[in-house]
C-alpha positions in Angstrom: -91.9 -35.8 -121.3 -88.5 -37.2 -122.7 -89.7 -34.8 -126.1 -90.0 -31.5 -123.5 -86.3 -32.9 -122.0 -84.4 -32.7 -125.5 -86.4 -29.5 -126.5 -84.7 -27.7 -123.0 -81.9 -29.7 -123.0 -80.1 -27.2 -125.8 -81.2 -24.2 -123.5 -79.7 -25.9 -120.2 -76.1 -26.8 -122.3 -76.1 -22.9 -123.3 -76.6 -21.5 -120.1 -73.8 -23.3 -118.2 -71.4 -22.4 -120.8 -72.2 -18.8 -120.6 -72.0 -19.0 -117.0 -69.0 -20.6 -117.1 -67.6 -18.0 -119.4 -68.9 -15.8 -117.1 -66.6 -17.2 -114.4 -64.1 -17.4 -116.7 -64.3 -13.9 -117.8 -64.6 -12.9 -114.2 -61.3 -14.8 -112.7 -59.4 -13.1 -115.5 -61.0 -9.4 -114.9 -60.1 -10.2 -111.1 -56.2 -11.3 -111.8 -56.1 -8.4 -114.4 -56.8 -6.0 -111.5 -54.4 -7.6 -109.2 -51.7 -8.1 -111.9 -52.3 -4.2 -112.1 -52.3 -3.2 -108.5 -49.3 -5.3 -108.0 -47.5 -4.3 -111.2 -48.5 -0.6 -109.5 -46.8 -1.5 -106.3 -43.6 -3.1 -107.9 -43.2 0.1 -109.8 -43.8 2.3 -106.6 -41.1 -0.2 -104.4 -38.6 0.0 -108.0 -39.3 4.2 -107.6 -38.7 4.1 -103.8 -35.7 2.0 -104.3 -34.2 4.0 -107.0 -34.7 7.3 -104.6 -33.3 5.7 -101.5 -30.3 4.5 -103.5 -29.7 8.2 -104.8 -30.2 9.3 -101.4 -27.8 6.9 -100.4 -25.0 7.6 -103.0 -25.4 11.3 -102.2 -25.2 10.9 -98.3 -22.2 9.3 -98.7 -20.9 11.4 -101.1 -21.1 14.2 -98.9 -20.4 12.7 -95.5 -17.2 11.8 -96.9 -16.7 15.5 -98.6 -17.6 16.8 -95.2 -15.1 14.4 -93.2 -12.2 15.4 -95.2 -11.7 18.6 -94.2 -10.9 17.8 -90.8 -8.9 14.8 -91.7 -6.8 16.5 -93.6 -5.9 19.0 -90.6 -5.5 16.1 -88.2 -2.8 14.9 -90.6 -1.1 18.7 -91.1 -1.3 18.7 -87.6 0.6 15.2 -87.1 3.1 16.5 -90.0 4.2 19.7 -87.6 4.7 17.5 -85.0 7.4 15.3 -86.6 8.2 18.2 -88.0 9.2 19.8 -84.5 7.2 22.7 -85.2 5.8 23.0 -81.6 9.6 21.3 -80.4 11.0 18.3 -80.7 9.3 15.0 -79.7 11.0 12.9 -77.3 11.5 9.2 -77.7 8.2 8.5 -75.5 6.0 11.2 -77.4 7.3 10.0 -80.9 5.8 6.3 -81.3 2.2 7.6 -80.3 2.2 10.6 -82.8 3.4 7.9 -85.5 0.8 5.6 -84.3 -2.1 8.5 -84.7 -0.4 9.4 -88.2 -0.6 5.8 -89.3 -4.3 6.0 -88.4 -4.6 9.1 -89.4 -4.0 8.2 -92.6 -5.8 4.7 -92.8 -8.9 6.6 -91.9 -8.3 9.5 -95.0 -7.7 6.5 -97.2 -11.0 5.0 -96.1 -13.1 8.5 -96.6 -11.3 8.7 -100.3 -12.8 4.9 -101.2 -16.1 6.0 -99.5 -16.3 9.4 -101.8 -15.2 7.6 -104.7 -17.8 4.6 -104.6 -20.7 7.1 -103.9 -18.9 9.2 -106.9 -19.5 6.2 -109.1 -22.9 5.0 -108.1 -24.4 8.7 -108.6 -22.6 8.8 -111.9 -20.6 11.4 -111.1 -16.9 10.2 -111.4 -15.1 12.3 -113.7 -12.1 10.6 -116.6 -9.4 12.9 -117.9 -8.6 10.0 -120.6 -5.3 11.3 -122.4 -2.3 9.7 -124.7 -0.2 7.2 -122.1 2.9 4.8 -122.5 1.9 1.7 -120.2 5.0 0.2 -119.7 6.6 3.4 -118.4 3.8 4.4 -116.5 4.0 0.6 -114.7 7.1 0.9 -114.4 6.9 4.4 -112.1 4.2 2.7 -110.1 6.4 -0.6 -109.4 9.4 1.7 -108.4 7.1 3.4 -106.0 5.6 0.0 -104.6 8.7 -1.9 -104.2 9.7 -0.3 -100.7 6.8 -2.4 -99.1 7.3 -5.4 -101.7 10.6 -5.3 -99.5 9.7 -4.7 -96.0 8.1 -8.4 -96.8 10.9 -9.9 -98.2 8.8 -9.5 -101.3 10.3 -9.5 -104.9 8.9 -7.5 -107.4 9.3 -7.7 -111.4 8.1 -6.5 -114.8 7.7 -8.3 -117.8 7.6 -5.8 -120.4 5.7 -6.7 -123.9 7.8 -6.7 -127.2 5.6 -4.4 -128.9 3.1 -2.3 -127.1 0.7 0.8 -128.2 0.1 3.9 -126.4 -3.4 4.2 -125.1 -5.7 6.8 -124.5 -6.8 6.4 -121.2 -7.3 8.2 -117.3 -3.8 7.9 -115.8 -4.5 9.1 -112.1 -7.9 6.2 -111.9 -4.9 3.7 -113.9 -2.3 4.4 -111.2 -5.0 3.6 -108.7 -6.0 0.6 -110.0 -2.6 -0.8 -110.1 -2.0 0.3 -106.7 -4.9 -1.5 -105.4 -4.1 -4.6 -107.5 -0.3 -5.0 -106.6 -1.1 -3.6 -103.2 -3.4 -6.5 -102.6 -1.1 -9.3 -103.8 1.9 -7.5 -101.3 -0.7 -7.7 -98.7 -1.7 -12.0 -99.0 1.7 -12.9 -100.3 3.5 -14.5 -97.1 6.9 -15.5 -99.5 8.1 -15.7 -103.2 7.3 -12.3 -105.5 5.0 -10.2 -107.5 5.1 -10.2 -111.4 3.6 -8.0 -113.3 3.5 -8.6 -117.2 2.1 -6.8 -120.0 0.3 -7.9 -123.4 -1.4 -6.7 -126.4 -4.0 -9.2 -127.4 -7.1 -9.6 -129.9 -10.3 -11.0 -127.7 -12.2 -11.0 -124.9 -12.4 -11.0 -121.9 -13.9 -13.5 -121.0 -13.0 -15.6 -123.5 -16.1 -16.3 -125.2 -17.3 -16.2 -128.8 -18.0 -12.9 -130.4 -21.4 -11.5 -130.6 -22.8 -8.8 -132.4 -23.1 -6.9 -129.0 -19.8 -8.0 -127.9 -17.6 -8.5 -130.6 -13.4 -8.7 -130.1 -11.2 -6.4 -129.8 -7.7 -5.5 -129.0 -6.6 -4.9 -125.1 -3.2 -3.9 -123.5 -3.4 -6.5 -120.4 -1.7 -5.6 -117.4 -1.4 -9.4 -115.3 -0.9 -9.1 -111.7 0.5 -12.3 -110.5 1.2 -13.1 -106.5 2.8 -16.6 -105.0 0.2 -15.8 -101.8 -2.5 -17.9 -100.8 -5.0 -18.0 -103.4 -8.6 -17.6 -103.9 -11.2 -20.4 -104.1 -13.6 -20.7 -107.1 -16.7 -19.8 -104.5 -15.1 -16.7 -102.9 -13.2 -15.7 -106.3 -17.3 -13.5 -107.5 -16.9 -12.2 -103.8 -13.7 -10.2 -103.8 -15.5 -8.1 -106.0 -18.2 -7.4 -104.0 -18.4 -4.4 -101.9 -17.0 -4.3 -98.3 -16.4 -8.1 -99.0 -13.2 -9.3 -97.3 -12.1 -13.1 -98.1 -9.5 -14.8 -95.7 -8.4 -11.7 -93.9 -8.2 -13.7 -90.4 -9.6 -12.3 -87.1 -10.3 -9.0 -86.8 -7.7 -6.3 -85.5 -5.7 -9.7 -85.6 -4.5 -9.8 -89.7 -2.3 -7.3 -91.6 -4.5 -8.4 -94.3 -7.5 -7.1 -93.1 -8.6 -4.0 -94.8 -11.7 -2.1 -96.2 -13.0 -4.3 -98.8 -13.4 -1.8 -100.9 -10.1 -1.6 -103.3 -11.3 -4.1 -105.9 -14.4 -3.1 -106.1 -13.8 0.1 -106.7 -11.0 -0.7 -109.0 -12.8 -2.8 -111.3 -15.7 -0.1 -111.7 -13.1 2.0 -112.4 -12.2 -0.4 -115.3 -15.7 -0.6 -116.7 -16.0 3.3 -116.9 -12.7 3.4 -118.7 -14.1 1.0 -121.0 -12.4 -1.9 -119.9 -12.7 -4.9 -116.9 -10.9 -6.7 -114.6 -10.8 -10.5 -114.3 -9.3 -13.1 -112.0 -7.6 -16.6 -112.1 -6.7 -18.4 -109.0 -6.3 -21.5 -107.2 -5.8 -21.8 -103.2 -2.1 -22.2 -102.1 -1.3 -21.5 -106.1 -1.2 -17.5 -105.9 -4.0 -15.7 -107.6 -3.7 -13.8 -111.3 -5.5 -10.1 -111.6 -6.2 -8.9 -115.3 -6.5 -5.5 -115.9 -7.7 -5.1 -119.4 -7.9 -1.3 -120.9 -9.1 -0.6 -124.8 -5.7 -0.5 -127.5 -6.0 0.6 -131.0 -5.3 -2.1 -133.4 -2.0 -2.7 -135.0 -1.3 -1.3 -138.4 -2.2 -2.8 -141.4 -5.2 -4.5 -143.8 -8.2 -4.8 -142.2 -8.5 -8.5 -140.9 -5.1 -9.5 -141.0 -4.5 -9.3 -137.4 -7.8 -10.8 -136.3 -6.8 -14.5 -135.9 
């Protein structure tokens, strides 16, 4: 009997390791075909979420095309008024037509930052890149800022750079950028000043080591520096983030308070004109924005300027 045993024993062995390649075989065929159904699903949630994005971007695209119109004739409207187009306002008529301009006009600035993010996301934002002398051009935007620098008691100042090139760059998005960035340090700067400085500097922006992907390169840095309250590291990724607002105060209660939507917009503005925007800050220690735009490299052999 123990002879028939060893004789069937083979023949036992055999058939419990195909059946357990069997199973084997069978687990894998049956994760195969939910790896595939799900990988199916992801891709139909990834196509969904890529439609109601466009859907998105273009709704707001056009609400805000739509909304314009008839902002822009409340405003004319308003302007006649002061105007004394339909007569003069009296004393007790003027302070409520200047509080419906001031709105007025909040609300148009809103619909622009909504058309312009929607413009961006759908890839349709348009650059007229063209020749440009920086410290000039900062230099007409600082004169037009400094009025509300000093209904703050605000100081304002450039610090020019020694040598600077001109760049080829979008100067209506440039001015808006800077408008945004010294506008924001005028709005969380209680006292002290605004400096802005200029550079032209071989690097990074982030300061890490070239790559083949993202080698160095020379920048003309515009620094926005405030005396205001500062940013902490955790909310300093935030600021950036859309409709994000960090230590505006209550609501309706805070001249700070405002769309959330400036910094955002201006640093996506940055990447499509080839460049970024970074931030340095401590809280109570005033905050540093860095606008960095693409400069040719100075004159000269290749490498001597790349230290």
């Amino acid at each position: 009997m123990s002879a028939t045993w060893r004789d069937v024993l083979p023949g036992i062995i055999a058939v419990i390791a195909i059946a357990a390649m069997l199973g084997i075989l069978w687990r894998q065929h049956v994760q195969s075909r939910r790896l595939a159904e799900r990988t199916r699903e992801l891709e139909h949630l990834s196509l969904e979420l890529i439609r109601a994005n466009r859907m998105k971007s273009e709704f707001l695209a056009n609400i805000s095309h739509e909304l314009r119109t008839p902002l822009n004739a409340i405003v004319g409207f308003i302007d006649l008024l002061q105007e004394g187009v339909y007569g003069e306002l009296n004393e007790r008529q003027a302070l409520p037509v200047h509080r419906i301009q001031s709105s007025a006009t909040h609300l148009r600035h809103l619909v622009d930052q909504v058309l312009d993010l929607a413009k961006m996301a759908a890839g349709r934002m348009e650059l007229h890149p063209e020749p440009l002398d920086v410290q000039s051009f900062l230099q007409d935007v600082l004169t037009e800022i400094e009025s509300l620098a000093a209904e703050r008691g605000l100081t304002t100042a450039l610090e020019p750079a020694e040598q600077l090139p001109r760049i080829f760059t979008d100067p209506v998005h440039l001015r808006q950028i800077l408008v945004n960035l010294i506008g924001n340090a005028i709005k969380f700067t209680e006292k002290g000043g605004i400096m802005v400085s200029l550079d032209w500097l071989y690097g990074r922006p982030d300061g890490a080591e070239p790559t083949p992907q993202k080698p160095r390169r020379w920048w003309v840095t515009i620094d926005v520096t405030d005396t205001g309250v500062g940013i902490s590291p955790g909310d300093q990724p935030r600021v950036f983030d859309e409709f994000e607002q960090v230590g505006v105060g209550p609501r309706g209660d805070s001249h700070r308070r405002g769309t959330g939507l400036g910094l955002p917009i201006s640093r996506r503005l940055a990447h499509l004109m080839g460049g970024t925007i970074t931030l340095e800050s401590q809280p109570g220690s005033g905050s540093t924005f860095t606008l960095w735009l693409p400069a040719p490299a100075p004159e000269g052999p290749a490498g001597q300027w790349e230290k």
